[in-house]
C-alpha positions in Angstrom: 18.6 20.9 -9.9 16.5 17.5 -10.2 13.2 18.0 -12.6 10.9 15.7 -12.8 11.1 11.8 -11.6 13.6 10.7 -14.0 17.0 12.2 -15.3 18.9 10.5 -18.2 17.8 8.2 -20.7 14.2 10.0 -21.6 14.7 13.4 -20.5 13.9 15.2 -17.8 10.2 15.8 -18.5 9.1 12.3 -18.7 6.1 11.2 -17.5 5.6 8.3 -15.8 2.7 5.9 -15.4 2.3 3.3 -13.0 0.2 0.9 -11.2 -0.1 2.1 -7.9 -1.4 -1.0 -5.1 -1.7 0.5 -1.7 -2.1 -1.8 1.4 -4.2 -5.2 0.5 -7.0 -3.4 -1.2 -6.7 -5.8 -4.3 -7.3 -4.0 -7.8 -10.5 -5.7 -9.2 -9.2 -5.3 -12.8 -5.5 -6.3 -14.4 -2.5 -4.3 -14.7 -1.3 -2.4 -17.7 1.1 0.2 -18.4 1.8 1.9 -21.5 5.2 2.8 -22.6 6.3 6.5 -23.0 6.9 7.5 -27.0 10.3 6.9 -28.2 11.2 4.4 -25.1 12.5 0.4 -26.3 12.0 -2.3 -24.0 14.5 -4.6 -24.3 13.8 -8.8 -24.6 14.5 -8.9 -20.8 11.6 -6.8 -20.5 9.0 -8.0 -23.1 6.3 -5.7 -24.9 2.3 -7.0 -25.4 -0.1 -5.7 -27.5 -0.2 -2.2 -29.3 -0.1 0.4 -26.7 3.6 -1.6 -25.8 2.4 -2.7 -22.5 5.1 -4.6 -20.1 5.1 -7.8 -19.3 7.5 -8.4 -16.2 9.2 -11.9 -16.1 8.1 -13.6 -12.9 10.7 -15.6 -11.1 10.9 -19.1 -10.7 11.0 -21.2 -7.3 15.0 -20.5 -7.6 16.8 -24.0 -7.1 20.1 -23.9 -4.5 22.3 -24.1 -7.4 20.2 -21.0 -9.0 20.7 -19.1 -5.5 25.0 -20.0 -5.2 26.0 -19.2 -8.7 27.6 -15.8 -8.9 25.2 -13.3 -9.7 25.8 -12.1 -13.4 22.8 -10.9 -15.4 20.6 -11.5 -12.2 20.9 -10.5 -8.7 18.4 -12.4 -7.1 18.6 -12.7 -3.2 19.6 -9.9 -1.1 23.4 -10.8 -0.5 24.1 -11.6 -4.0 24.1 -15.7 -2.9 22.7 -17.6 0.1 26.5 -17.1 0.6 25.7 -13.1 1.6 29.2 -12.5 0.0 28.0 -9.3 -2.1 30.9 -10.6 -4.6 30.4 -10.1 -8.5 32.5 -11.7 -11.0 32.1 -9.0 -13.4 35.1 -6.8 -14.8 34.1 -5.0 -17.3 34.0 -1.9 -15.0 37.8 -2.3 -13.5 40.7 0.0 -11.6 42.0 1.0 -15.3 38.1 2.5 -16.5 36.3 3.4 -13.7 37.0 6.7 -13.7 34.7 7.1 -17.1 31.5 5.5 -14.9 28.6 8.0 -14.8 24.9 7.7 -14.3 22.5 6.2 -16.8 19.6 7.9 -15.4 18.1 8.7 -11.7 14.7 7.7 -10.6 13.1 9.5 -7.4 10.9 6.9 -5.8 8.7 9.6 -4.7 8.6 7.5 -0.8 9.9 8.5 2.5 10.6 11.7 1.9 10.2 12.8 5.5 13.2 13.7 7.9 13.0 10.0 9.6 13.9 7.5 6.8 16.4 6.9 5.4 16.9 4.2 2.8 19.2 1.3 3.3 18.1 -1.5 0.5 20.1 -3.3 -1.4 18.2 -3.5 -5.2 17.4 -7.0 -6.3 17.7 -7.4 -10.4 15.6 -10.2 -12.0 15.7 -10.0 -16.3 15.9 -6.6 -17.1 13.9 -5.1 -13.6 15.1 -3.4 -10.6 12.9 -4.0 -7.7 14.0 -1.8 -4.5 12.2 -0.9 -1.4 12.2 2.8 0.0 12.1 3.6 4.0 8.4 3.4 4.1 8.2 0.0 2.8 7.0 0.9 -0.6 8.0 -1.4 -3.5 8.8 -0.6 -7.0 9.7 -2.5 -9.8 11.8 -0.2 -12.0 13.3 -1.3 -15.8 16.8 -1.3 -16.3 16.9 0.4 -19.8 14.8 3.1 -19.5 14.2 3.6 -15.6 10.8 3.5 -15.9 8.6 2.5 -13.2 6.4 -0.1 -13.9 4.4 -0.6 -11.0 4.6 0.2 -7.5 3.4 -0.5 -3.8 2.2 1.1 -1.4 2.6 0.0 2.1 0.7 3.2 4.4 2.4 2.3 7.2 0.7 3.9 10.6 2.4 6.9 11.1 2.0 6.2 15.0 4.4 3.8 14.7 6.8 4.3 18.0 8.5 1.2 18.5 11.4 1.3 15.8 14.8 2.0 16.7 16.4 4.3 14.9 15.7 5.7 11.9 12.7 4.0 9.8 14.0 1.8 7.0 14.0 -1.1 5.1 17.0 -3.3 3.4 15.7 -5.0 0.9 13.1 -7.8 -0.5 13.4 -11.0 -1.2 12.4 -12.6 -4.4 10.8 -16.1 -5.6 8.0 -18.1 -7.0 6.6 -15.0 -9.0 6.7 -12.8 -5.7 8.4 -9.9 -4.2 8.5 -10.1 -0.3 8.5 -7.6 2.0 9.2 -7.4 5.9 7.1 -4.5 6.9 8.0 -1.8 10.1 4.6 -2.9 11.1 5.8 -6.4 11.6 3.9 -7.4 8.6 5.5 -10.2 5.8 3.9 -9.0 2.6 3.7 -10.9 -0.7 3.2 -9.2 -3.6 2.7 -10.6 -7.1 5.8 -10.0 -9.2 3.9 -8.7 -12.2 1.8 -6.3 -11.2 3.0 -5.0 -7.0 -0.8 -6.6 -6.6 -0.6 -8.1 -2.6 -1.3 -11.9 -2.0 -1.1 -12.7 1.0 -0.1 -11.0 4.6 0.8 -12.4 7.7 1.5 -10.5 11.1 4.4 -11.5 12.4 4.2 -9.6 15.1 2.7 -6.3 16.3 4.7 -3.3 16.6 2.4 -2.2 19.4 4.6 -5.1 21.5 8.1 -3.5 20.4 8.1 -5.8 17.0 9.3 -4.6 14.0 11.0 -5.8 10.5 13.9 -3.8 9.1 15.8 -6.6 6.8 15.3 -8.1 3.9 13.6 -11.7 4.0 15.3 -14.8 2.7 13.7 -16.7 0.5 15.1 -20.2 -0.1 13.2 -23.8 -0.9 9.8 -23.0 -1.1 10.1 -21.1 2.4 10.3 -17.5 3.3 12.4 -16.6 6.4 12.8 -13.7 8.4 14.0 -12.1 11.6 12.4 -9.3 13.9 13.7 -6.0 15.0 12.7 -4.7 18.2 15.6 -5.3 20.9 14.9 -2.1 22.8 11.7 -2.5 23.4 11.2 -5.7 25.5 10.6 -8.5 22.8 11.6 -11.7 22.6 14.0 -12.4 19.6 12.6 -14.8 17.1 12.9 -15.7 13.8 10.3 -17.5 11.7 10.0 -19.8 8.2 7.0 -19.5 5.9 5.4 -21.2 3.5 6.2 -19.0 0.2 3.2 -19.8 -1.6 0.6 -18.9 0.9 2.3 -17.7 4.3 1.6 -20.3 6.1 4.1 -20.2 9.3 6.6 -23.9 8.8 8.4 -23.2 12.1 10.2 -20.8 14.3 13.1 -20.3 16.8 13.2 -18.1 19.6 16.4 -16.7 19.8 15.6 -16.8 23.7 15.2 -20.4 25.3 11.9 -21.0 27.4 11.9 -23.6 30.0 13.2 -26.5 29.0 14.8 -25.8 25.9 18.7 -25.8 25.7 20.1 -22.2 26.7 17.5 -21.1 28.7 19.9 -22.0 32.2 21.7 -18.8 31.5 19.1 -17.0 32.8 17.7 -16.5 36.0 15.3 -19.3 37.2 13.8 -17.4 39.8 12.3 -14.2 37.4 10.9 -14.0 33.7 13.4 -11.7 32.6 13.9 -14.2 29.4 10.6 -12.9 28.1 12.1 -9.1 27.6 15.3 -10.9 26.5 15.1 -9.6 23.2 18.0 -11.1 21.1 16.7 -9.6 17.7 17.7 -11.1 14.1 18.5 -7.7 12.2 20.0 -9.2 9.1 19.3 -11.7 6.3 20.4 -15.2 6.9 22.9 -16.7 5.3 22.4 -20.7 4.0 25.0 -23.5 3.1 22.4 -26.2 1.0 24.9 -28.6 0.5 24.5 -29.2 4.9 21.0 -28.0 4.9 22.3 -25.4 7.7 20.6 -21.7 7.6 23.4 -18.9 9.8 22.4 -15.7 11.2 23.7 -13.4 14.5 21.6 -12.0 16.8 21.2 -8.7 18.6 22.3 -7.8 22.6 20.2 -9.5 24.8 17.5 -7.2 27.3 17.8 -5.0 29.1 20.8 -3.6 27.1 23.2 -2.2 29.7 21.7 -3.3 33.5 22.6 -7.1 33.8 22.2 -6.8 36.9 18.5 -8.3 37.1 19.4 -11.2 33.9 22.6 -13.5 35.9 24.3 -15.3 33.2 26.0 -15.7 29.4 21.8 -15.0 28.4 22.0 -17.1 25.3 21.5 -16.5 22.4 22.3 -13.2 22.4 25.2 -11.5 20.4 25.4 -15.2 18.9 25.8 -16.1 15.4 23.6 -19.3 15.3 23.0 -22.4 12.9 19.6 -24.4 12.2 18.4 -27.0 10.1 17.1 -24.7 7.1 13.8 -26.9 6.7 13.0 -27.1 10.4 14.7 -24.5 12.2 16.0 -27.3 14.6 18.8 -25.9 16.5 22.5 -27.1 15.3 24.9 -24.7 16.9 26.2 -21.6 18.1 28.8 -19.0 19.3 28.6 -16.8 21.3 30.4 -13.6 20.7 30.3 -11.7 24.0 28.7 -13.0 26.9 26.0 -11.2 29.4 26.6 -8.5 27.0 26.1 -4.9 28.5 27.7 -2.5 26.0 25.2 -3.2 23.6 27.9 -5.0 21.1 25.2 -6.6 19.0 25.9 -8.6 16.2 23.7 -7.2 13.3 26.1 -7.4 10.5 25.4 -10.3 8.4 26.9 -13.8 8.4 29.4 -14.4 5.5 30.2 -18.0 3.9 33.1 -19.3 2.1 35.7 -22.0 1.7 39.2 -21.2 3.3 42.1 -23.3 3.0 43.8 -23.8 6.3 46.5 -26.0 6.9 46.6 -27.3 3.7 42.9 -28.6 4.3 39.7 -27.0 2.5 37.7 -25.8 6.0 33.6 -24.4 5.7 34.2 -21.4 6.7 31.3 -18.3 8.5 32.4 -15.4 9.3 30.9 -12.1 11.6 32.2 -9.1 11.9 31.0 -7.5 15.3 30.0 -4.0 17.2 33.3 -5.4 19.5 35.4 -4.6 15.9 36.2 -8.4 15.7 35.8 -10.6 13.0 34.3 -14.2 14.5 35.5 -17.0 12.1 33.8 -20.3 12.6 33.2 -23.6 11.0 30.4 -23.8 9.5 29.9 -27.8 10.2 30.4 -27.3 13.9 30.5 -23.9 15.2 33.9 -24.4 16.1 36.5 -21.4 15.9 38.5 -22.2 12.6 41.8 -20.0 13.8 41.6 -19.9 17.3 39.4 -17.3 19.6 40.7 -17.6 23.3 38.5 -16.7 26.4 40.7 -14.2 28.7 40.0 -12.6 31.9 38.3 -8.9 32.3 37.4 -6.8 34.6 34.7 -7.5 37.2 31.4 -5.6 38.6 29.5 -8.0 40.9 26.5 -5.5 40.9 26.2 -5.9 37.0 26.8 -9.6 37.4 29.8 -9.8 34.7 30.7 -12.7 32.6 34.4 -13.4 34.5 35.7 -14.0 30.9 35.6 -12.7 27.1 35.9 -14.6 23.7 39.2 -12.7 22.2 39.6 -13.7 18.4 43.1 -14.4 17.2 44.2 -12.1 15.1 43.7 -8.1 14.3 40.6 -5.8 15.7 39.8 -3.4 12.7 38.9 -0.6 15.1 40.5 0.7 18.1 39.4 -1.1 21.3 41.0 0.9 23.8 41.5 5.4 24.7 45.1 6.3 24.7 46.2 7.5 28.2 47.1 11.1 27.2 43.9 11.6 25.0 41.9 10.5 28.5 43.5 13.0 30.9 44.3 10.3 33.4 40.9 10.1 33.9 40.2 6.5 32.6 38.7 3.3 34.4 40.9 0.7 32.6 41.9 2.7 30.1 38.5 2.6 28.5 39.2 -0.6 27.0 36.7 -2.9 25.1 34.7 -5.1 28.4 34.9 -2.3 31.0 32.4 -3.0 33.1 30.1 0.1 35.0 27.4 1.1 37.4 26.4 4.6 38.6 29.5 6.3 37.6 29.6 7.2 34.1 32.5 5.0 32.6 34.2 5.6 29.1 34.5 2.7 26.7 35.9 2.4 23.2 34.5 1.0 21.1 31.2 2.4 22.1 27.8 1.0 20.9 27.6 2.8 17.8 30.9 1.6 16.9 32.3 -1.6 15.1 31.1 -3.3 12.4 26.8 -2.5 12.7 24.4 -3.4 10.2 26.1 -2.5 7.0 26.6 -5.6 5.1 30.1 -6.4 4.5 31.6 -8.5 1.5 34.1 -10.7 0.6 36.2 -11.6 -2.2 37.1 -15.2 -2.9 40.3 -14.8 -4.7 41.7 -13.0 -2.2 40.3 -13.5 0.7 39.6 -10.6 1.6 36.8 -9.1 3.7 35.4 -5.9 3.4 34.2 -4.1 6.4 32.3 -1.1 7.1 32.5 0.0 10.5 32.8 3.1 13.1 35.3 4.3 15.8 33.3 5.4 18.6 34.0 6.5 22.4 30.9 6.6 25.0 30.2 6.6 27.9 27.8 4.4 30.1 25.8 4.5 33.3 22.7 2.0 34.6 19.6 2.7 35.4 19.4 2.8 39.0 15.5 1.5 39.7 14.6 -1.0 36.9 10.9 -2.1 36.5 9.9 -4.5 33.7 8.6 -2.6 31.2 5.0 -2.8 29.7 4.5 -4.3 26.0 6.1 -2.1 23.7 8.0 0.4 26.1 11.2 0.8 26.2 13.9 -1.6 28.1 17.3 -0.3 28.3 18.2 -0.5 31.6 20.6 2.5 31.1 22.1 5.2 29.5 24.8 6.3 27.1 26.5 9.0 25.5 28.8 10.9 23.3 32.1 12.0 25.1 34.1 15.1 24.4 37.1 12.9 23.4 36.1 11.9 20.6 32.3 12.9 19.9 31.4 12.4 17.0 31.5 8.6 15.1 35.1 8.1 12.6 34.2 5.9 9.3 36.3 2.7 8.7 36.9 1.3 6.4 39.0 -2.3 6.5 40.1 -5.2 4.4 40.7 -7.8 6.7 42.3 -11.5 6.1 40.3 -14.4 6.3 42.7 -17.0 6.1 44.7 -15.3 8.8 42.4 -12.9 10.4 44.8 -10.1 10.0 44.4 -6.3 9.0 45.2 -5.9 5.3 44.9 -1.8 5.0 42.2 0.4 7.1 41.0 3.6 5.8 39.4 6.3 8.1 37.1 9.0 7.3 35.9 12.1 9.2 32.1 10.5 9.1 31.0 7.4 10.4 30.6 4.7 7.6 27.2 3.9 7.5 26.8 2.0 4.3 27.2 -1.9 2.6 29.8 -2.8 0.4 30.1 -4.9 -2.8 33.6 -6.2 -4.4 34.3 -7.2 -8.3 36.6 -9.5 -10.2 37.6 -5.7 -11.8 39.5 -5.4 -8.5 36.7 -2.4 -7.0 34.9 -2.0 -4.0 31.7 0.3 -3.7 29.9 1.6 -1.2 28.9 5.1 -0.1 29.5 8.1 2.4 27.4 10.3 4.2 28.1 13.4 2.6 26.6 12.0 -1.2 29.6 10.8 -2.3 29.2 7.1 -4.2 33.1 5.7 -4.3 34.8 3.0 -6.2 37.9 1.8 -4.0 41.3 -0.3 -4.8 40.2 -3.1 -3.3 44.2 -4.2 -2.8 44.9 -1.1 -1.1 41.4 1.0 -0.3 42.7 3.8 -2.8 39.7 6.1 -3.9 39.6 5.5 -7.9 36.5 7.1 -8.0 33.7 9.0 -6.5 30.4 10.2 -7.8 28.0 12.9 -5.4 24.4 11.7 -5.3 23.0 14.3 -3.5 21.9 12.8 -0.8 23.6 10.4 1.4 24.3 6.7 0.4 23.9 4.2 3.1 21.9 1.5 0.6 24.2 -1.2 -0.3 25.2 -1.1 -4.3 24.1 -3.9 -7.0 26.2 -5.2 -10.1 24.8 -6.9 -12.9 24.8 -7.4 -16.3 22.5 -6.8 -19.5 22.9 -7.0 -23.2 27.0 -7.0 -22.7 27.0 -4.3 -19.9 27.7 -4.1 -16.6 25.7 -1.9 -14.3 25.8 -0.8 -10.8 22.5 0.6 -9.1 22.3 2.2 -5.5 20.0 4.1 -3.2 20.7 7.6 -2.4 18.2 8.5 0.5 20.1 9.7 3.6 17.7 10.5 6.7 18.2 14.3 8.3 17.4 13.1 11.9 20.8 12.2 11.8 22.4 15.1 9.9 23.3 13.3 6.7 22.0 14.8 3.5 18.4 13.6 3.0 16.6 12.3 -1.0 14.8 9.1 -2.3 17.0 8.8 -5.9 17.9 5.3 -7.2 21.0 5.7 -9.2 21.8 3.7 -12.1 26.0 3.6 -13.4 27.8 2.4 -16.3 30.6 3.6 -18.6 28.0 4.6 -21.1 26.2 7.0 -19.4 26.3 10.4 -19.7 24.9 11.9 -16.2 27.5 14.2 -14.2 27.7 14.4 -10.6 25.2 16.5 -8.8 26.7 20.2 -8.4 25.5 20.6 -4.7 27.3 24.0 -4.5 24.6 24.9 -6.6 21.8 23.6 -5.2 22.8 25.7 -2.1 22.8 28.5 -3.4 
């Protein structure tokens, strides 16, 4: 059983101080906080005065080269890089050892402990501190030797909140200019001082009474602090929004749906304001390429989700991944991935960058892997398709105003995209392949909406060009909504319905290494349980992530072999950190499951390495 806040390094009756900083009621004195007896604090994390008070080191304004140098000691921006590869060059921990990895200690956070989060952040690691965000948008900045918390934040989010999707979460921070910042669920962008959790500044965003929320981490790059908005069933209008880092000042924004007069905004209807509900949410970090000045992101289905009947045309720039001018948010390029989407095939999974040689030339690669179980592989200078993605005929339904035609990738799907005639019982509409269009009939699709790659960061591996994807195998069904009104700020605005089908009706993990210079299946592995978690790859040939039923796992990344796996407790759908300190290599992860959807439910950060001495949890036991 779990005593106390911390098990492993100083026991499991430690106390804990902290300073606690709730909202932006600023502390009128400074912080302190006194070191348990018998604890060291390592130079990364240096000691003032007698009572061993911490001094935490405060970030600098990291330069490009700072934020594209493999992470190593630090990990300092949400995907690793402004590449969003999730790749470490560490090997200390490789295929031959890490079967001797155990935990170092585990720290409860003490936040979102209700039924309704569940944490999905990825830890950032700045000299020596872990700073993480729980569900509830509570910060805390956590040392690496000991596990002690130095200080935390409070956010107090309104517990009236109704306008989030899902679950409520968080994914991350970002980090800069002796800051931590956080995108709130109240459509809030936070800054907190670095040293102490104190708040500097706030901004509103937007308000979540309007559908608006924030559920990824913010990117913070050259002085400027970028971030998306969540909210795509509820109306919005999909945006996302630069600000100054120093004092939140907003630089510029770009609405991910095109007013009048701006390019894009012809594919959709003229004679209506549909393009106001057109929602088109940013539900990731952006990735950026400084050497072209060129910031990439992918954006969510546009509004309503499934009637498309009332929005006529491709309804840019939804289920797009898109380029800007980083400093001005000027619009570059984009793709679009599925046009007049009405299956809800959003693109939330972060863009990827890399170099890829093709041909014999070195191309600029991006890379998205999609709901549709695609991986889109672009240019990165142009937006063109680096190894071919053909449009192809599908299947029409005037009354839903269909796109007459598809962007087909060339190359393998990593889920299935179509229901096998015998498993259907000859009652299939086109064999319930990926674009079947529907109406008032209830039609069966695969993949579904829940299915393909969804938010769950993948990662890639530059020596073999490989990329990891977490992703679901789904089957629904979908019908519209017969009499569509537009809905009132904040309500819902789905335009339909959909469902689980007694095919298949629960959601199959999958996991898949896919090709990049090729865009071909390398190995797949499925699980009984949807795969609901972001991945991270080493140079000592592993690739983590976690499972629904507690289990942290270390696969082959060759061959997706399970080398190792460690049960949290709780589930882990937080995507794992590696980094280095004094000549050891660590890997922290969230295990904080939510139980509105039936996975195992706790608010422990885990920290690994092959000197620690923490067992599994024994959940036979705990059930007893």
């Amino acid at each position: 059983m779990k005593k106390g806040r911390v098990r492993g390094v100083l026991g499991c009756s430690l106390a804990l101080g902290w300073a606690v900083f709730t909202g932006l009621n600023l502390p009128s004195s400074g912080f302190g906080f006194s070191a348990p007896q018998g604890s060291t604090a390592t130079e990364a994390v240096p000691v003032d005065g007698e009572k061993g008070e911490l001094r935490v080191p405060l970030a600098p304004a990291f330069s490009a080269r700072q934020l594209t140098a493999l992470p190593e000691e630090n990990w300092i921006t949400n995907g690793g890089t402004l590449f969003n590869q999730r790749y470490s060059p560490l090997s200390q921990i490789s295929r031959s050892n890490v079967a001797g990895l155990k935990g170092v200690w585990e720290v409860h956070l003490e936040s979102a402990t209700q039924g309704r989060y569940r944490g999905e952040a990825q830890p950032l690691v700045y000299q020596g501190v872990i700073y993480v965000i729980s569900a509830a948008d509570d910060v805390l900045a956590i040392e690496v030797k000991s596990g002690r918390v130095i200080w935390k934040y409070e956010a107090h989010l309104d517990p009236e909140i109704n306008t989030v999707c899902c679950v409520w979460t968080s994914r991350g921070v970002a980090l800069g200019e002796g800051k931590v910042y956080v995108g709130q669920l109240d459509g809030r962008l936070v800054a907190l001082d670095q040293g102490t959790g104190e708040p500097l500044w706030s901004i509103q965003v937007e308000k979540w009474q309007e559908g608006y929320t924030i559920t990824s981490a913010p990117l913070y790059y050259n002085g400027l602090v970028i971030t998306g908005i969540s909210g795509g069933e509820f109306g919005i209008r999909g945006q996302i929004t630069a600000y100054n880092a120093q004092n939140g000042q907003k630089v510029w924004r770009f609405y991910t749906v095109p007013g009048p007069g701006e390019l894009g905004h012809e594919t959709w209807p003229q004679d209506s304001e549909i393009w106001k509900k057109g929602a088109a949410p940013v539900w990731q970090t952006p990735a950026v390429d400084p050497s072209l000045g060129l910031l990439y992101f992918s954006t969510g289905n546009p509004g309503p989700d499934y009637h498309g009947g009332i929005r006529a045309g491709d309804n840019l720039f939804a289920t797009s991944i898109v380029a800007l001018e980083a400093e001005t948010g000027k619009y570059r390029w984009h793709f679009q991935e599925v046009h007049h989407d009405l299956w809800d095939y959003d693109a939330p999974n972060p863009v990827v960058l890399f170099d890829l040689e093709i041909d014999g030339v070195m191309r600029k690669a991006a890379a998205q892997a999609g709901k549709t179980g695609w991986v889109y592989i672009l240019d990165r200078i142009t937006g063109e398709p680096l190894l071919g993605i053909e449009e192809r005929p599908v299947p029409q339904e005037p009354r839903q105003k269909t796109s007459p035609t598809q962007p087909y990738p060339l190359g393998d799907a990593f889920v299935p995209q179509s229901i096998p005639e015998e498993l259907g019982g000859g009652k299939l509409v086109n064999q319930g392949r990926i674009f079947t269009p529907f109406w008032d009939e209830e039609v069966l699709v695969r993949p579904g909406n829940r299915g393909g790659a969804n938010w769950p960061p993948s990662s890639y591996d530059p020596s073999s060009h490989y990329l990891y994807v977490c992703a679901s195998d789904t089957i629904r069904h979908f019908i519209v909504e017969a009499d569509l009104t537009l809905p009132s700020l904040g309500e819902r605005f789905r335009g339909g319905m959909f469902g689980s089908s007694d095919l298949q009706p629960e959601n199959r993990g999958i996991v898949a290494a896919m090709d990049m210079s090729s865009n071909r299946l390398v190995w797949r592995q499925e699980w009984k349980e949807a795969c609901y978690a972001g991945s991270v790859v080493t140079a000592g040939g592993l690739l983590f992530l976690g499972k629904k039923d507690g289990n942290f796992v270390a696969l082959d990344s060759r061959n997706g072999a399970t080398l190792w796996q460690f049960q949290t407790e709780a589930e882990v759908s937080g995507t794992a950190t590696v980094f280095q300190q004094d000549g050891q290599e660590y890997i922290v992860v969230l295990s904080a499951g939510a139980r509105v959807d039936g996975s195992g439910h706790g608010d422990s950060l885990w920290l690994f390495s092959l000197s620690g001495t923490l067992d599994p949890v024994d959940v036979t036991e705990l059930t007893r």
